[in-house]
Residue, then its C-alpha position, 0 to 999 in steps of 0.5 A: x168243286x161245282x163252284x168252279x165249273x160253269x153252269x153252262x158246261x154242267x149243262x153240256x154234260x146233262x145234255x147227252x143223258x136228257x136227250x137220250x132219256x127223252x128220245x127213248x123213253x119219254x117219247x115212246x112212252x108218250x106215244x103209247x099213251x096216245x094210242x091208249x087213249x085213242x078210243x077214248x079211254x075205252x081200252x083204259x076203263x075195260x081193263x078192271x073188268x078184264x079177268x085175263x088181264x087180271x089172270x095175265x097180271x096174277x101170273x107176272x106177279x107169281x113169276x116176277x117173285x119166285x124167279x128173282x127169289x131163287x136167282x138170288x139165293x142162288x146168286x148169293x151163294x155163288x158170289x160168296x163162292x167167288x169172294x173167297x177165290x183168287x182174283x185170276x179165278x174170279x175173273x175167269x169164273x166171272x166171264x163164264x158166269x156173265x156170258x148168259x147176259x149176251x144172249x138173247x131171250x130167244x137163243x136162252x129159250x131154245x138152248x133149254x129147249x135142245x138141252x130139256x126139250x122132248x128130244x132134248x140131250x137131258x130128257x133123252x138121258x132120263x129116257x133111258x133110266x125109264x123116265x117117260x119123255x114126253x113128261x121130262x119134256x113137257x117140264x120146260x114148256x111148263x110155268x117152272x120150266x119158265x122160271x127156270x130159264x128165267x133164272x139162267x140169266x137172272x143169276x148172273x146179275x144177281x151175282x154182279x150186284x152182290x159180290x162187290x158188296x162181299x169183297x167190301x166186307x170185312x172177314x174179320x167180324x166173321x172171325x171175331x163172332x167165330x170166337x165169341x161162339x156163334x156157329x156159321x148159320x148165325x155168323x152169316x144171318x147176325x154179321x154178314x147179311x144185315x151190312x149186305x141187305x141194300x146189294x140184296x134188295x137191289x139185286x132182288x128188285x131187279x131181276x123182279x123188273x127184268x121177270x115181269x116184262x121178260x118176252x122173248x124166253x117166255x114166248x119161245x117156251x110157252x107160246x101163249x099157254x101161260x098167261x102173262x102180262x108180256x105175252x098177252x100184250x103180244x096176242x094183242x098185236x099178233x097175226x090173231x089180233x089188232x087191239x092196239x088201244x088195249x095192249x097200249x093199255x096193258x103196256x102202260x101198265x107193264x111200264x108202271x108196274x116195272x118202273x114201281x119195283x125198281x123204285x121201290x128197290x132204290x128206296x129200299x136199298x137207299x134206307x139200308x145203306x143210311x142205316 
């Protein structure tokens, strides 16, 4: 079939894609890179030494694996759900489930903070069963509670990547395990998840990019209390400070460690799906 399309027109086609990767992408990046390397490689060579770089890149690991960990069972449960209903029902429930996606980590951030801040509707409502505020409304300043917001709009693209890999799935192997015995736990572990696990570890890998280099919830919560890869990139270049050479640094390797997950996602998922 490519044989009869000039080579010239599939180039035409590619042109677009090159041109915007180049644009956005290779060419920011290059210049990143430029600035990180304007002092030498000074920025580069202090960043072994660095135990707040260290501490930042600890605390991004932690949030980039407990957050996409529980979006994904979660989102896995919620897509189970949505298999088994009507395709009306899963549509409408589909469209409240994605709305999460078109706001902004600043709107998510101080959603939360109206809904579980100090005076927020929730903490107020414990306040009056005796719960103390300032602790209720502490929690969603805290690293948990940032992972909780996190999860708010990591859910839904879990939930998205999942759930056309249950519709594809055949119930009637459930329904033939069910009748050779094996009890629902079994049915899901041995039948279900082994022909799922490529959507979930595609899924998982990207909610573990979109964690680690999150910045807007993050700040709006957390300020720079928690140390992050994101937010100490920030303190870099805030009113506070103007090392551009090291948040270059740090946001090469912010780039790297992301582009690494969602490498590592495709290689994955890509040996689960030829098994």
């Amino acid at each position: 079939m490519t044989a009869l399309v000039p080579r010239g027109a599939l180039l035409a086609f590619f042109a677009p894609g090159v041109a915007v990767f180049t644009l956005f992408f290779l060419l920011p990046l290059g210049l990143i890179l430029a600035e990180a390397w304007s002092d030498g490689g000074v920025a580069f060579a202090a960043l072994p030494s660095d135990r707040v770089f260290w501490n930042g890149l600890a605390g991004s690991l932690l949030i980039g694996t407990v957050a996409p960990g529980i979006s994904l069972v979660v989102g896995f449960l919620v897509a189970m759900a949505l298999a088994r209903m009507s395709p009306a029902r899963r549509t409408a429930a589909l469209f409240a489930i994605s709305l999460p996606l078109t706001f902004s980590g600043l709107i998510v951030a101080y959603g939360f903070i109206l809904l579980l801040g100090r005076a927020g509707f929730v903490t107020q409502l414990l306040a009056y069963l005796g719960v103390d505020p300032a602790v209720a409304g502490g929690f969603i300043f805290s690293p948990a509670g940032l992972g909780l917001a996190y999860s708010y709009y990591l859910i839904p693209r879990v939930v998205l990547i999942v759930l056309p890999a249950l519709r594809n799935f055949d119930p009637a192997q459930l329904a033939a395990a069910r009748s050779l015995g094996a009890g629902p736990l079994r049915r899901i572990v041995d039948v279900l998840l082994p022909q799922i696990v490529p959507s979930l570890l595609a899924a998982y890998c990207l909610t573990a990019a979109v964690a680690i280099g999150a910045y807007g919830t993050a700040l709006a919560l957390v300020g720079t209390q928690v140390n992050i890869l994101p937010l100490l990139l920030y303190s870099k270049i805030s009113e506070t400070g103007t090392d551009l050479p090291s948040a270059a640094a740090i946001s090469i390797v912010l780039v790297a460690l992301c582009s690494l997950v969602i490498v590592l996602g495709e290689v994955l998922s890509g040996r689960g799906r030829r098994r």
